[in-house]
Each structure stands twice: as structure tokens, then as C-alpha cells.
MARMIKOL-949120 format. One record per residue (C-alpha): residue number from 1; x, y, z. Coordinates in steps of 0.1 Angstrom, whole numbers, always signed. Example, Ala and Ser with C-alpha at 12.3 -4.5 7.8 and 13.67 -1.06 7.14 Angstrom:
REM residues 2
vonu_c1_c2_c3
1_+123_-45_+78
2_+137_-11_+71
//
This chain:
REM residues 169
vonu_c1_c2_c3
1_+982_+927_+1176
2_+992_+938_+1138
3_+964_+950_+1120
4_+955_+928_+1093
5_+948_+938_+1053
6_+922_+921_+1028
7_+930_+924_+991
8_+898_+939_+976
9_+900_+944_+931
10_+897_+978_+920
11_+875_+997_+921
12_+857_+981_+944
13_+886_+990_+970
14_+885_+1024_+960
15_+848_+1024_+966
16_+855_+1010_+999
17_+875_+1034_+1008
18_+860_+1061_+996
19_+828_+1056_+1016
20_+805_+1049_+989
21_+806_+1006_+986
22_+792_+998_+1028
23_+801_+962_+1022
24_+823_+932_+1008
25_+810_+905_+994
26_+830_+873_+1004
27_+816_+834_+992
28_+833_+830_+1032
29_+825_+841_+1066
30_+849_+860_+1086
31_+876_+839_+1103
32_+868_+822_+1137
33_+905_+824_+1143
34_+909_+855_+1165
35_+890_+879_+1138
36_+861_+892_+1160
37_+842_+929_+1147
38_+844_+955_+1149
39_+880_+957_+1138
40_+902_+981_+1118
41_+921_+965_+1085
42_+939_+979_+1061
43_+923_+976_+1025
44_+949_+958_+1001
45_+943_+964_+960
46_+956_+939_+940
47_+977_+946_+908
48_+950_+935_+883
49_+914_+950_+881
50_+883_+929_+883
51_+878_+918_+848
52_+842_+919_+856
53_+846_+956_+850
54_+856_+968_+821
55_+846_+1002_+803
56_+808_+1002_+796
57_+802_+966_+807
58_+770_+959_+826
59_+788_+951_+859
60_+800_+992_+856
61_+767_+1000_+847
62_+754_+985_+882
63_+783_+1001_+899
64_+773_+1039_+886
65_+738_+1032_+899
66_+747_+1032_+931
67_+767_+1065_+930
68_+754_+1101_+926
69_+768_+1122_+900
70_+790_+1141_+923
71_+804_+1101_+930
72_+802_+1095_+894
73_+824_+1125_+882
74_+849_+1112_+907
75_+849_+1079_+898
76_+860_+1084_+863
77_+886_+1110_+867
78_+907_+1093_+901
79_+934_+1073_+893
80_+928_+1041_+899
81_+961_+1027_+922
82_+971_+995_+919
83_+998_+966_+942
84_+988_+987_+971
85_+976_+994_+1005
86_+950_+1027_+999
87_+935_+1029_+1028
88_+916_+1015_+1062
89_+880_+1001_+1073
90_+861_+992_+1101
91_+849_+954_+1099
92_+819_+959_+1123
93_+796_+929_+1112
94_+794_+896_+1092
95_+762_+887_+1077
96_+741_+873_+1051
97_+715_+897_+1045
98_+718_+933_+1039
99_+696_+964_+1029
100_+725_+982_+1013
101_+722_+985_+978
102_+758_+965_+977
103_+750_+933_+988
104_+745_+907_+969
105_+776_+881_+980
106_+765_+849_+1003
107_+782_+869_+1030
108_+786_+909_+1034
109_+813_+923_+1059
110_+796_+954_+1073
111_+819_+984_+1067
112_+823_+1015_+1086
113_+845_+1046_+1091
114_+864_+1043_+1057
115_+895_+1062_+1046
116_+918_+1065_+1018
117_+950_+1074_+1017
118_+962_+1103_+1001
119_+994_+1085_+990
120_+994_+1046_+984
121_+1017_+1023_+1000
122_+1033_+993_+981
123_+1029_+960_+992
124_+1022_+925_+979
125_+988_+910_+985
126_+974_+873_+998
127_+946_+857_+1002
128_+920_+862_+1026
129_+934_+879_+1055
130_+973_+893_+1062
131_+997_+910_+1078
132_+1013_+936_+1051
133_+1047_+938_+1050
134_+1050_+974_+1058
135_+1083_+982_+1065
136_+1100_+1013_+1065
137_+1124_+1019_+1033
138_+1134_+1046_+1009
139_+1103_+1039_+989
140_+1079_+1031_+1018
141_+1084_+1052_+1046
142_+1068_+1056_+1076
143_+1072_+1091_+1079
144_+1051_+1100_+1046
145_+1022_+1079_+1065
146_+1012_+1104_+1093
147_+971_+1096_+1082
148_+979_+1064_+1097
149_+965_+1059_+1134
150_+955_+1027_+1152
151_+924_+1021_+1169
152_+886_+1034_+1157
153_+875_+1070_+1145
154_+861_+1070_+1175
155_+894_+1064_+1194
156_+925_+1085_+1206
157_+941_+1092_+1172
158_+978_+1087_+1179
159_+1003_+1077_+1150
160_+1021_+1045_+1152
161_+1044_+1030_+1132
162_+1039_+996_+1118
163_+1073_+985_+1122
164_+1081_+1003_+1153
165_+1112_+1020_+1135
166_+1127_+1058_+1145
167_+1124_+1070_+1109
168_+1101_+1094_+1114
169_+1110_+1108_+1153
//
């Protein structure tokens, strides 16, 4: 089975995958199609930020609450990448109420073991849940993705490629 990606607006994929943001907030639940937890996706960032977050608006205000200064510091000086897969998450639960200070969607998906990318990868979002187009090309290849592994931290860490090419043998 491919691994599937969920377009999440900067910077709350950032936050995602930086370990700091626990949750997504969805108005839906998770599939009943074949999406069961816990399971690995890819997190997708769409080309345009959430416009409910500009500079010094009250919606960033509530988003450096939540980080320590350390966090903070980060936050404003990391690029913020954009059209891109940066990184991977556990979905390991679906529910609608949560302690972490994140949730406040009808639904949270629980997130766990988090992990950017040092190096984005291009790729066009969707909607809800997909299967990236991820193959390997001049400008996307497979060999420059060695962080990538399947199964959970957890897991045997072995490198597969997404498209099963030989580019990187």
C-alpha cells in the first residue's frame, strides 16, 4: 500500500512536523475507506499560507503561546517551504476531544513520531487524503531522500523508494 499525504497550510505543517503542533484539526473524521491508525503519511504544504496568519495577528499570537522561546526563536527565523512534501507523521487516533493545548477542531487526528525533512520535495497537493506523485526526476530524486523509511519509528528503518526506480542503487 502507498503511503498517503494530507495537505496541511503553513505553518501549521511545519509545526507538525517539527513536533511541536500534536494534532490536526479537521471539520471531518478520518476516512472509513481503508484509513485505519496508527498509520504513517506524508505531510503535504500547500503553496499558499493560512491567511489566518499573518504577521502579528491574533491567530499567531495563539500559535507562540503554545511554543517556548527556544520554539519561538525557531519559528521566526526557518524558512517557511511551500508546494511541498516536508515531512512524515504517525496518525495514531481520531477524536473529538483532546487535552493538548492544539485542539480546538470538531475532530483532532492524534499525531505522533514527527519528522521533517531536511530538504523538501515538490509535489502538487489535493484534498483530503493522496497519493503524491513522487517520482524520481532530475529535480526530485530519490536518491537525495535517504531520511525517507517506511513503517513506524518503532519499526525496521529500511529506505524504499516510492517509485521503486534504481536511481539511487
Amino acid at each position: 500500500m502507498e503511503m498517503k499525504a494530507l495537505s496541511i497550510r503553513q505553518p501549521w505543517g511545519w509545526l507538525v512536523c517539527k513536533g511541536y503542533k500534536d494534532i490536526e484539526n479537521r471539520e471531518w473524521k478520518l476516512p472509513a475507506w481503508g484509513f485505519f491508525p496508527p498509520q504513517r503519511i506524508y505531510v503535504h504544504v500547500g503553496k499558499t499560507m493560512d491567511v489566518n496568519v499573518p504577521a502579528l495577528s491574533v491567530t499567531e499570537g495563539w500559535i507562540l503561546e503554545r511554543l517556548t522561546q527556544e520554539q519561538r526563536d525557531e519559528y521566526h527565523t526557518t524558512p517557511i517551504h511551500r508546494g511541498a512534501i516536508i515531512g512524515k507523521v504517525d496518525i495514531i487516533d481520531c477524536v473529538e476531544k483532546h487535552p493538548s493545548p492544539w485542539f480546538v477542531g470538531r475532530y483532532g487526528f492524534v499525531l505522533a513520531n514527527p519528522f521533517l525533512y531536511a530538504r523538501p520535495i515538490p509535489c502538487k497537493g489535493k484534498l483530503g487524503f493522496f497519493v503524491p506523485d513522487l517520482a524520481c526526476n532530475e529535480s526530485n530524486p530519490c536518491c537525495d531522500r535517504r531520511d525517507e523509511y517506511n513503517g513506524f519509528a518503532s519499526g525496521p528503518l529500511k529506505f524504499v523508494c516510492p517509485k521503486s526506480c534504481s536511481c539511487h542503487d
